[in-house]
ROGUKE-386556 format. One record per residue (C-alpha): x, y, z; residue number from 0; residue in one letter. Coordinates in pm, whole numbers, plus 50000, padded with zeros to 5 digits. Layout:
BEGIN
{{X,Y,Z},NUM,A}
...
***
This chain:
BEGIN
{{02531,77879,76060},0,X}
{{02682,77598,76334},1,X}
{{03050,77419,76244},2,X}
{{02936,77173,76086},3,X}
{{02714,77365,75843},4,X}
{{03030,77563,75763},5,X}
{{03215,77280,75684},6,X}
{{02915,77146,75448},7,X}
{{02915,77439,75267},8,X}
{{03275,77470,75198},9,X}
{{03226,77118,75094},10,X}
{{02991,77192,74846},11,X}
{{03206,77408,74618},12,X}
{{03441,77169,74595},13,X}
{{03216,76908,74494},14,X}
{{03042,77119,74272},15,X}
{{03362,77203,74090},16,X}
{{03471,76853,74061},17,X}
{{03322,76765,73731},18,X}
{{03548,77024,73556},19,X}
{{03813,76789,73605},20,X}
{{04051,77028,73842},21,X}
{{04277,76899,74062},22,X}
{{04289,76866,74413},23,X}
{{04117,76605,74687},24,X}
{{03716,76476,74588},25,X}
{{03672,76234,74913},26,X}
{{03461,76296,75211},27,X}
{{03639,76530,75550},28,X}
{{03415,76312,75754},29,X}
{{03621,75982,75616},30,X}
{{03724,75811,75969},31,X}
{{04075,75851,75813},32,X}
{{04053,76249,75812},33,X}
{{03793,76324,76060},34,X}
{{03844,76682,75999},35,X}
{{03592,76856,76223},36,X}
{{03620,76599,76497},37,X}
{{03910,76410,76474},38,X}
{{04217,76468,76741},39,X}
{{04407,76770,76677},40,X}
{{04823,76774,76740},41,X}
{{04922,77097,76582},42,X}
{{05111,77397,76752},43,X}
{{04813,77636,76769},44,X}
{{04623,77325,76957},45,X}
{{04898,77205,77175},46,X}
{{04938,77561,77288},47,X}
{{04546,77587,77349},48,X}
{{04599,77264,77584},49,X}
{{04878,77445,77783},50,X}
{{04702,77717,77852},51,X}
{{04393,77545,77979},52,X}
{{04624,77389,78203},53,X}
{{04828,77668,78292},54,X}
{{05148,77581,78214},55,X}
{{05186,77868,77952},56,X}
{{05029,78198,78022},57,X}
{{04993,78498,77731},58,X}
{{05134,78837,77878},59,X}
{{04875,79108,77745},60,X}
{{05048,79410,77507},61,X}
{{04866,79747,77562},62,X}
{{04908,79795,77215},63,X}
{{04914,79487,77043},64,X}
{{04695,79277,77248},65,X}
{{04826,78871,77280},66,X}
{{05017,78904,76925},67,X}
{{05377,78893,77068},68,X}
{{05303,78653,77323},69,X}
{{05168,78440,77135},70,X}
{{05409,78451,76873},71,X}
{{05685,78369,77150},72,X}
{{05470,78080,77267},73,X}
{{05441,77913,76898},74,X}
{{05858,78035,76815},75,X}
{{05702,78229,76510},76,X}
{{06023,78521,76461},77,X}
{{05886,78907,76457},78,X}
{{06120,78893,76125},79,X}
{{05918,78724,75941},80,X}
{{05667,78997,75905},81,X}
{{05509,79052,75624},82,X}
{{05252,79343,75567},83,X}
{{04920,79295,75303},84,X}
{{04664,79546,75242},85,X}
{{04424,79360,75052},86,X}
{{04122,79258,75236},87,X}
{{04151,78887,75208},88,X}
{{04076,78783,75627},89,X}
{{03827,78733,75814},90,X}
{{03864,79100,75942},91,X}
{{03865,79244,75569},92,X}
{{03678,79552,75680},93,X}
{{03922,79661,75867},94,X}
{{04203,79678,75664},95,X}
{{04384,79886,75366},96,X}
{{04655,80050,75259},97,X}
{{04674,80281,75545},98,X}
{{04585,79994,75822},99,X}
{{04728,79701,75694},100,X}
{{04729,79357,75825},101,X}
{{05088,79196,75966},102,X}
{{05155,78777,75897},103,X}
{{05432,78605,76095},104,X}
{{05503,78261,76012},105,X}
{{05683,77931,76040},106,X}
{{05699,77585,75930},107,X}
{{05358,77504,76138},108,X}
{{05183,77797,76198},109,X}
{{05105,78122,76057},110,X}
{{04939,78446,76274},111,X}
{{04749,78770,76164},112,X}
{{04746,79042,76298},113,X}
{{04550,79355,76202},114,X}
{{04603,79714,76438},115,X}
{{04309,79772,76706},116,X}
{{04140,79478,76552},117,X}
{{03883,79278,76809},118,X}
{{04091,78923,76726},119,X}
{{04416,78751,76661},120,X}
{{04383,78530,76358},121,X}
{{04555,78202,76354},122,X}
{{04624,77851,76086},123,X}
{{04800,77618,76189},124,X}
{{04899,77307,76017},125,X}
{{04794,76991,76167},126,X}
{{05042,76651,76063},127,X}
{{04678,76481,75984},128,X}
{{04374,76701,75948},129,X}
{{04590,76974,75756},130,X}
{{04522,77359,75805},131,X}
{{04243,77453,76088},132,X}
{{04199,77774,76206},133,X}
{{04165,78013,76543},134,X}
{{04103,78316,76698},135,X}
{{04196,78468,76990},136,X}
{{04026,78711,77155},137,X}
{{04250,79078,77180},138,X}
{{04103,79132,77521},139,X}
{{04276,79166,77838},140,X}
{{04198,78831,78030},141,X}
{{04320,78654,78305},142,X}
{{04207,78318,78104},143,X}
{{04282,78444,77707},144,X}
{{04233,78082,77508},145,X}
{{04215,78016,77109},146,X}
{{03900,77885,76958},147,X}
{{03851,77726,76669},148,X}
{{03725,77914,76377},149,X}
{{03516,77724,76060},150,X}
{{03434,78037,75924},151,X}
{{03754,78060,75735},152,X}
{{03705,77722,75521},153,X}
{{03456,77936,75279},154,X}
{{03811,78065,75172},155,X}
{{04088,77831,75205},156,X}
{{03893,77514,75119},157,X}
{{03876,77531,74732},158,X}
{{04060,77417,74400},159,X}
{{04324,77672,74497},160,X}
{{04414,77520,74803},161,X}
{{04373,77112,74618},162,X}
{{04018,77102,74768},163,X}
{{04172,77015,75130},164,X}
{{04140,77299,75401},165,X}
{{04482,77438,75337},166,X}
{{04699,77788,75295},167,X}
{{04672,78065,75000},168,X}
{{04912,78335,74941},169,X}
{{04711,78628,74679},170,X}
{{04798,78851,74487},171,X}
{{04530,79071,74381},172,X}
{{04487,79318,74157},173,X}
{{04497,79706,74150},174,X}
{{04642,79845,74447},175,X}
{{04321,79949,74587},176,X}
{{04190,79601,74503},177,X}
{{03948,79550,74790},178,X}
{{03928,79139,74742},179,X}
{{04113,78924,74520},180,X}
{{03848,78862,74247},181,X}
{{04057,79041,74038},182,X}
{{04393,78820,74157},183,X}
{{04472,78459,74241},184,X}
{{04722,78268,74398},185,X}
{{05082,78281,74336},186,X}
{{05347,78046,74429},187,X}
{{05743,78024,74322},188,X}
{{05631,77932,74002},189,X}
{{05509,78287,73879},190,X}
{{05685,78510,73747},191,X}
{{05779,78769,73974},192,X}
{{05580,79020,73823},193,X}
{{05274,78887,73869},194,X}
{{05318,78866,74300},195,X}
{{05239,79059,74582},196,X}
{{04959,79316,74470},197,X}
{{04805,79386,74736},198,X}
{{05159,79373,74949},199,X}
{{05417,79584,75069},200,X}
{{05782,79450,74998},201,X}
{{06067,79613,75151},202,X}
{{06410,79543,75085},203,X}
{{06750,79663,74957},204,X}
{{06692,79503,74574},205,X}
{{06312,79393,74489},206,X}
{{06253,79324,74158},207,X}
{{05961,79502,73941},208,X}
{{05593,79358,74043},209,X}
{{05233,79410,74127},210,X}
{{05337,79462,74472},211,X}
{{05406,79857,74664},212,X}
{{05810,79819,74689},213,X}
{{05983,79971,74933},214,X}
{{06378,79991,74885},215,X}
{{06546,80201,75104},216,X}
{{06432,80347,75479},217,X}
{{06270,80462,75663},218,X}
{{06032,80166,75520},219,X}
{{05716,80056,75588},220,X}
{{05690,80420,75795},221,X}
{{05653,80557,75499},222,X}
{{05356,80463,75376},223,X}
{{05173,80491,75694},224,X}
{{05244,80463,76073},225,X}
{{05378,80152,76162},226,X}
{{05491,80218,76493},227,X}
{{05270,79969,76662},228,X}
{{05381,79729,76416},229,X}
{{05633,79453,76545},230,X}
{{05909,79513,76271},231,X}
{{05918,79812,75989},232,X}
{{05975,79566,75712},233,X}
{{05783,79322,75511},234,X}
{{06066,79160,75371},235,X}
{{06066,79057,75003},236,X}
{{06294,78668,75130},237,X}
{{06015,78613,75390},238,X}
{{05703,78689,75167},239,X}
{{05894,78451,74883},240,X}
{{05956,78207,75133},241,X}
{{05570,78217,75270},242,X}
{{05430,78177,74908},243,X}
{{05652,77859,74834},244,X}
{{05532,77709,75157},245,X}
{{05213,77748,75168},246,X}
{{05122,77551,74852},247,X}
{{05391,77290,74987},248,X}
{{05210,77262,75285},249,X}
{{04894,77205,75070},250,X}
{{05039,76930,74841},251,X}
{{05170,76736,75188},252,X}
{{04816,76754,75316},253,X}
{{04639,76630,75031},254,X}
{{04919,76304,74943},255,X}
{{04897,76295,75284},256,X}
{{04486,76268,75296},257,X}
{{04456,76029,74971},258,X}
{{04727,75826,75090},259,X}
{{04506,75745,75405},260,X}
{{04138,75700,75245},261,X}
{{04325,75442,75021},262,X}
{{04397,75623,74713},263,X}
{{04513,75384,74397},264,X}
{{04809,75364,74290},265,X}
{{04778,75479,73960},266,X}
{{04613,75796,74105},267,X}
{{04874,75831,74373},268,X}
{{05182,75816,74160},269,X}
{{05038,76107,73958},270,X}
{{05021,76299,74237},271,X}
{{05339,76236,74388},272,X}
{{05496,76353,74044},273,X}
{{05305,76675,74076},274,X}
{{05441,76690,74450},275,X}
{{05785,76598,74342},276,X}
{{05783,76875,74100},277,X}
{{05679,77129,74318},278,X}
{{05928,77020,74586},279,X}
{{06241,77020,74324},280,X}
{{06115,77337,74221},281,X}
{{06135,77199,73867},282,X}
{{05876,77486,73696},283,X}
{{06013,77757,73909},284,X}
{{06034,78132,73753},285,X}
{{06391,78254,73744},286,X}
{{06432,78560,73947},287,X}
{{06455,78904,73659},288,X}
{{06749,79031,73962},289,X}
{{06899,78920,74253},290,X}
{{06699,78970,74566},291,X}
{{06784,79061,74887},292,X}
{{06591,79148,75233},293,X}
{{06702,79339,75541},294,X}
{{06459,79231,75849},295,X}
{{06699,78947,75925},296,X}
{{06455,78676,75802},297,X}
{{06699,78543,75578},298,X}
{{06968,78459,75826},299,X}
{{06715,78344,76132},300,X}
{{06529,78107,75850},301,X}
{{06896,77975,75743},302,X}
{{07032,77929,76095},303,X}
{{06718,77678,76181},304,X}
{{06828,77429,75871},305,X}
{{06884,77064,75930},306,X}
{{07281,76994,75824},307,X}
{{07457,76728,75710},308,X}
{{07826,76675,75737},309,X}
{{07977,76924,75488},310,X}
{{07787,77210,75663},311,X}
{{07448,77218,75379},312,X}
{{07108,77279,75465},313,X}
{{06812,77263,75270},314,X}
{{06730,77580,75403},315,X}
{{07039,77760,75200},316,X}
{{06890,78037,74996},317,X}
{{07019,78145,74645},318,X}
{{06850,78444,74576},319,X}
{{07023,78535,74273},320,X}
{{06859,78326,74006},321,X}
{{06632,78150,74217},322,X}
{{06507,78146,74576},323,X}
{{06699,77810,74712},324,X}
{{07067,77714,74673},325,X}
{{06930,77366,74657},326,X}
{{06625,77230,74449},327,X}
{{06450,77058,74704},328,X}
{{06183,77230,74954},329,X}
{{06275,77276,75342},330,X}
{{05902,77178,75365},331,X}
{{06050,76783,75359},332,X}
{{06171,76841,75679},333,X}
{{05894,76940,75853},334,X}
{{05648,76729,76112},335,X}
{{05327,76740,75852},336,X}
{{05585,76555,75574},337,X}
{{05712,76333,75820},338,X}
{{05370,76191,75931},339,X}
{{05208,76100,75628},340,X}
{{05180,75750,75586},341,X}
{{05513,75554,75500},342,X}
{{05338,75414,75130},343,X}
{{05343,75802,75052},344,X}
{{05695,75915,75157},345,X}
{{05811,75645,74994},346,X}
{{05700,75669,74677},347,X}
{{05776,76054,74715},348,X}
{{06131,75909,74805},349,X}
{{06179,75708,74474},350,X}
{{06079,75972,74258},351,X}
{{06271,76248,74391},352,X}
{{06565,76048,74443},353,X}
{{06553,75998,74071},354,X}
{{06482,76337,73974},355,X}
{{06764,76440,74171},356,X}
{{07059,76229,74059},357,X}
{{07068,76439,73732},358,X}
{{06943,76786,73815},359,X}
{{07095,76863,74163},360,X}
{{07323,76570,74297},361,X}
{{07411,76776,74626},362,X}
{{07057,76803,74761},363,X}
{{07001,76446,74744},364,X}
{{07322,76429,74900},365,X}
{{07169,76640,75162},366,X}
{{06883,76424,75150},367,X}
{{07074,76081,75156},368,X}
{{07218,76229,75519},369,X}
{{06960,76424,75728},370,X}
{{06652,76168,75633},371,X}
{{06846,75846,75565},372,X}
{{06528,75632,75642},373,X}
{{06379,75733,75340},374,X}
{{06681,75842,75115},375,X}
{{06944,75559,75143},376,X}
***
């Protein structure tokens, strides 16, 4: 089955699902405005595909872990930001479980998989237009290693759980031997925390009760199986609650982002920009059962890369005691993919959060008012 076939397919559950009323973007991917499959690509996976056909960047080869740490230097994803799953939700399912689990690093742009003596290097990355698309690179030494563009994963992330847009999905599945996630779904921060991370390992000084295998004190992730070829020993409980907020915020920006462009109305884009602005205030967020607390140094590196304004706050300030940030509005607003969507849809995203702010967290839009004062005056 070619690309484009692929695509068609994934297209086809969407559509087909579209009569049962669930929400999430029912346009075409071949629109001119979102040219998915063969429109001009500026995200970091691509950009750093470009370099290395020119050969400004070159990928040092790791006897035992192939491209992974090169790459990860070359797209500024942190090693402590690992987080380990053992549910067989990739494109290399087969060759993981609980005793060869998979390792995600991530950012704001770009997340990488990597799975133990696996033949690829998985790759999303989120494009400011065409939203997530997806690589591979080969885990062969090469004196030419490049990343090529993978359709094959849009059978998975293009559905209602990603808002019908070719997006990101954090699972949790089932029982621990769960090998899918039939028997799970997604989860974001508005789950309780007891039904996240089956299917994960969480390590961590204080993890609160859930589906996932928690690991509290050391040696850590060694103790479940041999994780010496693995970049960090931790999959830390702040990074993993940090990737599942983002990913569906990274989701929501796409799809305003998309309907905004293929000239949405604006009775149907003002209902979605209340759905984004509630997601982004975190206004049906789960309180955390427990304070939470991580010890890969995720939590500091994530904080230190925060936007500040003049008193010395960052959106990126995490609470962790009753709920993951200090301040109720998402990072994510900071980020390239928000800041490219047309200006009719940060604007109205602008309006409503600045009233949704003034009464249930005056500081962030404070925040707001000073590190994006185009928008937030």
């Amino acid at each position: 089955m070619n690309g484009f076939a692929r695509l068609a397919a994934a297209l086809a559950v969407v559509a087909g699902l579209g009569a049962q009323g669930r929400q999430g973007f029912l346009g075409s991917f071949s629109d001119p405005a979102i040219a998915y499959d063969a429109g001009r690509l500026t995200d970091a996976a691509t950009r750093l595909e470009e370099q290395l056909a020119h050969g400004s960047v070159r990928l040092a080869f790791d006897p035992s872990r192939g491209y992974l740490p090169a790459v990860l230097r070359a797209l500024s994803v942190p090693a402590e930001s690992q987080v380990v799953v053992f549910s067989q939700t990739s494109l290399q399912g087969p060759r993981i479980s609980a005793k060869h689990p998979r390792a995600l690093y991530f950012n704001d742009r770009v997340a990488v998989g990597w799975v133990p003596d696996a033949e690829l290097l998985e790759i999303a990355s989120h494009d400011p237009v065409r939203g997530a698309v997806f690589f591979t690179i080969e885990q062969k030494q090469t004196s030419a290693p490049h990343l090529v563009r993978q359709r094959e994963c849009l059978r998975c992330h293009v559905s209602w759980d990603t808002l019908g847009i070719p997006g990101f999905v954090v699972l949790s599945t089932g029982p621990e031997d769960a090998a899918g996630y039939a028997t799970g779904g997604p989860v974001d921060h508005r789950d309780p925390i007891g039904s996240r991370w089956g299917g994960w390992y969480v390590t961590g000084p204080r993890i609160p009760p859930s589906m996932g295998v928690a690991i509290t004190a050391p040696p850590w992730l060694p103790a479940k199986f041999d994780a010496a070829t693995f970049l960090s020993p931790h999959s830390d409980v702040v990074a993993l609650m940090v990737f599942e907020h983002q990913a569906r915020a990274m989701n929501l920006i796409t799809w305003l982002g998309w309907e905004a462009r293929t000239g949405a109305s604006d009775a149907r884009l003002a209902a979605i920009v209340r759905d984004f602005v509630a997601y982004f205030t975190f206004a049906n967020e789960a309180p955390l059962p427990q304070p939470i607390e991580g010890a890969s140094g995720f939590a500091a590196r994530f904080q230190a890369a925060g936007v500040r304004d003049s008193n010395g706050r960052s959106l990126r300030d995490l609470e962790l005691v009753h709920r993951l940030m200090k301040y109720r509005c998402s990072y994510m607003i900071d980020s390239a993919a928000f800041d490219a969507m047309p200006a009719r849809a940060k604007q109205a995203v602008a309006a409503r959060m600045t009233t949704e702010l003034r009464e249930r967290d005056p500081a962030a839009l404070e925040i707001l008012r000073e590190t994006k004062p185009d928008l937030f005056k």
